[in-house]
C-alpha positions as CSV (number, residue, x, y, z in Angstrom):
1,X,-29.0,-0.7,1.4
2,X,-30.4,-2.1,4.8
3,X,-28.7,-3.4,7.7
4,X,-29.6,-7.3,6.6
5,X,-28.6,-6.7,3.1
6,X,-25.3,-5.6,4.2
7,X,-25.0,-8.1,6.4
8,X,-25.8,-11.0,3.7
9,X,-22.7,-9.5,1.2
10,X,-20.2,-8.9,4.0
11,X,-20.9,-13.0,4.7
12,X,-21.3,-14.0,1.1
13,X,-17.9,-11.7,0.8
14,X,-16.3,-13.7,3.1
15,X,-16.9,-17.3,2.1
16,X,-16.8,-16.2,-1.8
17,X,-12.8,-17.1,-2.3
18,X,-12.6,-20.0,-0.1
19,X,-10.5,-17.9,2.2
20,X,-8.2,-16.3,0.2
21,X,-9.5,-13.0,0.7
22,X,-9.1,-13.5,4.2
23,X,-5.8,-14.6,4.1
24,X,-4.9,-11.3,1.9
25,X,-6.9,-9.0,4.2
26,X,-4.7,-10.7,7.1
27,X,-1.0,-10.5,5.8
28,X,-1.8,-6.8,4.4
29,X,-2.7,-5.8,8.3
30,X,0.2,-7.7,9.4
31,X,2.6,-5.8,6.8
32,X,1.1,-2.8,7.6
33,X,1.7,-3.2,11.6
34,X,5.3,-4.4,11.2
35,X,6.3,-1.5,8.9
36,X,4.9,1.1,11.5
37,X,7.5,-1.0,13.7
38,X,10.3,-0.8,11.2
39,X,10.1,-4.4,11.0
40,X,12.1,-6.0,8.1
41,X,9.3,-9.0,8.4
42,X,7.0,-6.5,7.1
43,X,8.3,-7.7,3.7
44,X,7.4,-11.0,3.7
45,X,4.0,-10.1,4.9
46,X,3.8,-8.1,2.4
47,X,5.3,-10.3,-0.9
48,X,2.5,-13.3,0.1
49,X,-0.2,-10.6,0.7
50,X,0.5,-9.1,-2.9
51,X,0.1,-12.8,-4.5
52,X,-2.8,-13.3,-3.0
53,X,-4.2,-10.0,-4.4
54,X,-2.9,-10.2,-7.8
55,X,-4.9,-12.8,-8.6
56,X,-8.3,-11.7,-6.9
57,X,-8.2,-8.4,-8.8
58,X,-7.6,-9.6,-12.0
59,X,-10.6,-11.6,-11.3
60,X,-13.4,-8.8,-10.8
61,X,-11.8,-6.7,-13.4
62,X,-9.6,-4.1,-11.6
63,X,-6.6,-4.4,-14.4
64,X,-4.3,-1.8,-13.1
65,X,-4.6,-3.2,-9.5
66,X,-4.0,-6.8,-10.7
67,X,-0.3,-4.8,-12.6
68,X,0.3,-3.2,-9.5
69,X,0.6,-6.3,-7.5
70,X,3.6,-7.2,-10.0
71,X,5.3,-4.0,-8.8
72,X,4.9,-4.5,-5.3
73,X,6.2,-8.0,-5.6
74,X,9.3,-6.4,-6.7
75,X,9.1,-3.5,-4.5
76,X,8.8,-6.1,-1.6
77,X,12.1,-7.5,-2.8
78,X,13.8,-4.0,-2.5
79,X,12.7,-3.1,0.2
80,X,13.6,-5.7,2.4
81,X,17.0,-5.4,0.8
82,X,17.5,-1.6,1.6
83,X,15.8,-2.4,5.0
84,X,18.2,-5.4,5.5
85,X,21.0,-3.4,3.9
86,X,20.8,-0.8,6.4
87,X,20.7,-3.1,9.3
88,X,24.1,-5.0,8.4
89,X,26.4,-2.5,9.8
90,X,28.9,-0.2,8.3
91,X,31.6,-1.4,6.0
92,X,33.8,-0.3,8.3
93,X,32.4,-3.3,10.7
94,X,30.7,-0.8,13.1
95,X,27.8,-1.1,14.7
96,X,24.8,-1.8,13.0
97,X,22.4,0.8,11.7
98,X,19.0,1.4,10.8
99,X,18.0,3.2,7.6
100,X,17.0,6.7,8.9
101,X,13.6,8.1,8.1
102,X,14.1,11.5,5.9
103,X,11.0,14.4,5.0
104,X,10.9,15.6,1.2
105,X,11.0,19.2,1.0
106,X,7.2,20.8,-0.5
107,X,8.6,20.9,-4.3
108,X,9.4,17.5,-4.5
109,X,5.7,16.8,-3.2
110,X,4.0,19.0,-5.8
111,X,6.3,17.5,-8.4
112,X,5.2,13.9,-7.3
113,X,1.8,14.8,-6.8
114,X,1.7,16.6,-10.5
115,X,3.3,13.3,-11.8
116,X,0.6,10.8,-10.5
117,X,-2.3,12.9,-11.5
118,X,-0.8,13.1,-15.2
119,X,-0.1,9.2,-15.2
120,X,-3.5,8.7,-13.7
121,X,-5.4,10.9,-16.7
122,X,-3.2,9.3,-19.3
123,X,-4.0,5.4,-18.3
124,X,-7.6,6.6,-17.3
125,X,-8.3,7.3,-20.4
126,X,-6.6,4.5,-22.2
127,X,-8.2,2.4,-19.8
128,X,-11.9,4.3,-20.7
129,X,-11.5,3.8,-24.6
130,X,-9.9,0.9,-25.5
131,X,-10.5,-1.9,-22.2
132,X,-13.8,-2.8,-20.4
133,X,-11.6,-2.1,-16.7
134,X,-13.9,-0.8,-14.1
135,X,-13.6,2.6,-12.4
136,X,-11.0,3.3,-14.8
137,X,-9.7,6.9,-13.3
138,X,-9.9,5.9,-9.8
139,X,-8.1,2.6,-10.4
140,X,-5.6,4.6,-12.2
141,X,-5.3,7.0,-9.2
142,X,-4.6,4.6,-6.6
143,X,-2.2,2.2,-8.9
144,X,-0.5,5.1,-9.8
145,X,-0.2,6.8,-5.7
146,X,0.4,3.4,-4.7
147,X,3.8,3.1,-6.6
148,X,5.1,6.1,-5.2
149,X,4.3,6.3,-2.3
150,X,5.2,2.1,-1.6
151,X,8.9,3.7,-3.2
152,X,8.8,5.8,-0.2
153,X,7.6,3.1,1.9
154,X,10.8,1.2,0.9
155,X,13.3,4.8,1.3
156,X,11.7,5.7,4.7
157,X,10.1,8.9,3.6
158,X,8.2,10.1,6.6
159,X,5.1,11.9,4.3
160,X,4.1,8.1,3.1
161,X,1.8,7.7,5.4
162,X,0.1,10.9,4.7
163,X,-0.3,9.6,0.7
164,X,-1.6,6.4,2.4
165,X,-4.1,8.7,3.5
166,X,-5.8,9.5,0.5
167,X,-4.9,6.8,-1.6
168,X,-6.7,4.2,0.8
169,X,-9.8,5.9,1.2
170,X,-10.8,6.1,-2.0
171,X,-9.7,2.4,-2.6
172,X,-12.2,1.5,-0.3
173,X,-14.8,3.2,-2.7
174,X,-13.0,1.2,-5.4
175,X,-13.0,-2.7,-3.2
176,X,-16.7,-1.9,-1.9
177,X,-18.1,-1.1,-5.7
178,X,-16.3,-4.5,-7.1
179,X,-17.7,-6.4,-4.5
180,X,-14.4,-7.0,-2.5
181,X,-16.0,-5.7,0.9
182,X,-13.6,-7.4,3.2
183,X,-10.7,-5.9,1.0
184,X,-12.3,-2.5,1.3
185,X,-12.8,-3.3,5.2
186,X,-9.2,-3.9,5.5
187,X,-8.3,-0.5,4.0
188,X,-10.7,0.9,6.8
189,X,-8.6,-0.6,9.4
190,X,-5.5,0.7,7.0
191,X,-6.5,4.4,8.2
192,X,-6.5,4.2,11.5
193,X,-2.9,2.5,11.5
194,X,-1.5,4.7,9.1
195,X,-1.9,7.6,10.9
196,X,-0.5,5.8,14.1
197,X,2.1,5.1,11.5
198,X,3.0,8.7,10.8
199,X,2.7,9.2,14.7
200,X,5.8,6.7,15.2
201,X,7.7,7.7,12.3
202,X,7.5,11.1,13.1
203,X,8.5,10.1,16.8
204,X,11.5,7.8,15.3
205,X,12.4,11.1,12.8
206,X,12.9,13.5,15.7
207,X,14.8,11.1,18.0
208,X,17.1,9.9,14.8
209,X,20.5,11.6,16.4
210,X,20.3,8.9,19.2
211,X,20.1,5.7,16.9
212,X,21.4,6.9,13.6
């Protein structure tokens, strides 16, 4: 692909959905930046980011991430309510606290991580045999990650960003091969803020005994 040709898709990308894309792309950084901040607006960011791309993937084919969007509606919901929850105060009327970041000890990682592989192979295939879904496996994979690790997102598990890690990079093979380049481009810019993202948490998880 040559420099000019690239250049023709990214602007043909970003004129084909009369801005909705954009708009998507825009609210998904936004989320992204608030919940490195611990910002309970990172949920409403979030909820009108996932319309938006509910309806673009079911539109070039990418069934389990169209699904997915309903789940992170709902997740959006729950965790603005934990995140909210957390910030009303004790019940004793005392003051106000955050919901504290916590780490998963290595077997509950190799149990998640032997869970999503096993859910990704099993809807894979389904996918493979019996729809015409594109990348089946890989759409699988990152539905699958996604829902755990936006679970953490939601509890404050520290090792979500790590997840994020994998699970946006090969989206952006998964965006770029529909089409959706300024999708993919925003998981690009999702890397480098999920790592500072881990950087703060991990910050915020050390100093916890002075805000908790």
């Amino acid at each position: 692909m040559t420099t000019e040709t690239l250049l023709e898709q990214l602007v043909a990308a970003a004129t084909a959905w009369s801005g909705w894309e954009l708009a998507a792309v825009a609210l998904g950084i936004a989320y992204l930046i608030l919940a490195v901040r611990e910002s309970l607006w990172c949920w409403y960011a979030a909820f009108a980011s996932t319309a938006i791309f509910l309806w673009l993937f079911w539109q070039v084919g990418l069934l389990m991430e169209s699904a997915l969007q309903l789940y992170y509606l709902a997740m959006a919901i729950y965790g603005w309510s934990q995140w909210r929850g957390s910030d009303a105060g004790s019940s004793s009327g005392g003051e106000p606290r955050r919901l504290a970041i916590t780490t998963w000890p290595v077997h509950w990682h190799l149990l998640a991580l032997a869970s999503v592989l096993a859910a990704s192979a099993g809807s894979g295939f389904l996918l493979d045999q019996y729809t015409d879904a594109a990348l089946p496996y890989a759409d699988s994979f990152t539905t699958w990650g996604s829902i755990l690790t936006t679970w953490m997102v939601a509890r404050k598990v520290l090792e979500n960003w790590l997840y994020w890690l994998v699970i946006d990079s090969i989206s952006i093979y998964l965006y770029w091969d529909r089409g959706l380049l300024l999708t993919a481009g925003l998981f690009a810019v999702y890397l480098v803020i999920v790592i500072f993202g881990y950087l703060q948490w991990r910050k915020h998880y050390h100093l916890q005994p002075a805000y908790v």
